[in-house]
Each structure stands twice: as C-alpha cells, then as structure tokens.
C-alpha positions, 0 to 999 in steps of 0.5 A: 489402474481401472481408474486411470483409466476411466479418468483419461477417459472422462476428462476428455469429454468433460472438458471439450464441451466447455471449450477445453479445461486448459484456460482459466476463467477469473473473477472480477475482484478488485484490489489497490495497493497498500503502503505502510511507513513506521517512524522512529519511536522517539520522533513525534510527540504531538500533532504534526503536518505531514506531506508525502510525494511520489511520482504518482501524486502528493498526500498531506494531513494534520496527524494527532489533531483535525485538520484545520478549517482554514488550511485544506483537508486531509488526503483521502487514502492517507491516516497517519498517527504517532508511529507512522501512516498508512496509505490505501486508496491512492495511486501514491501507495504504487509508489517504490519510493516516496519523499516524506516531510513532517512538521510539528505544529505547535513549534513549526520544526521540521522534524523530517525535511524531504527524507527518502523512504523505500516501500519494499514489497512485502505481500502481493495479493491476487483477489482472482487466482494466481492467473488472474489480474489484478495484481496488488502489492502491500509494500512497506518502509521505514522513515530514518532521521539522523539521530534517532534510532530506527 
C-alpha cells in the first residue's frame, strides 16, 4: 500500500511540469497503402499487358518481359508477375475496389476484360502509435474469371 501511495504522489508532479501526461505526443513516421491482387494458377503463361483502374487513377505495365521502347513505361508503384501484382506507392493501392484488364502479348487475347476485383483490408498499419496518424492499410484481393478455378 506505501507504493501506491507514493506513486499517487509523484505522477502528479511528474506530469504537470510537462503540460499534463494525458496527450500524447506522436512521431512523424510515414506510411502509404499497400494492395496485393492473386490470380488464378492456370491464367497466365507468358508476358502480359495489364491496365488496373480505380477512381483514384490508372496503372499499366508489361509483366513477364520489359515494357516495349515504343509503347509507354511501366506505372511506377505497380509490379506484377505470373500469380498476380502488387501496388505500393500509388494512390490506386487506397482503392476498395479496382477494375482489371489483362492482355497476352504474344496472341493479344483478353484473358481478363474489365473484371471487378474487391481489395479487402487485411492489415492496418499505424508506424506512430495507435493514437497517431497515419493510418495505412494493406488490402488484399483476388481476380476471378469464368472458368477457372480461383
């Protein structure tokens, strides 16, 4: 009991000097949002242009094989590869939900044409404390096209 006491004691008199312990003071830690798409296994097999939009922007690349000299550059933020892609760095990964097309290069098929895809939140990351800003999400999803299994 003595050290409740004292502890009553000194936290009054430690925290009124420094303007009270109540706030709290945050860090200046940044973060951006991240968002994770998989697609089907059996749905690509070589290079692919793909064209992901949201109401927050629009993303292209050539996966599987660098971006051609004559047509534009990939999106920054955007990688991709054979299981599916990966944004960071872009306002599109804030997105709920985005709308995906994918084109195989060599036979120019659409193997996804404007498909819908839902980004769930699956982590949230606050880099300066529960009570501090930012707040960033990872949010995940999956492209499903008729006909294969997702």
């Amino acid at each position: 009991m003595r050290f409740v006491r004292h502890v009553a004691v000194l936290v009054p008199l430690v925290c009124a000097p420094l303007g009270g312990c109540a706030s709290v003071e945050c860090t200046e830690i940044g973060c951006t949002d991240r968002a994770v798409v998989s697609y089907p296994l059996d749905l690509i097999d070589g290079p692919y242009d793909i064209v992901v939009a949201s109401e927050r922007g629009t993303l292209t690349a050539r996966c599987l094989q660098a971006a051609p000299p004559e047509g534009p550059e990939n999106s920054p933020g955007l990688e991709c590869d054979a299981g599916g892609f990966e944004i960071e760095e872009s306002d599109v990964a804030s997105a709920r939900e985005v709308t995906v097309t994918i084109t195989d290069v060599d036979s120019g098929e659409l193997l996804a044409d404007g498909v819908e895809v839902t980004l769930d939140v699956v982590q949230e990351h606050q880099p300066n404390g529960p009570d501090c800003e930012p707040v960033c999400y990872e949010r995940n999803g999956q492209l499903l096209v008729d006909g294969l299994p997702g």
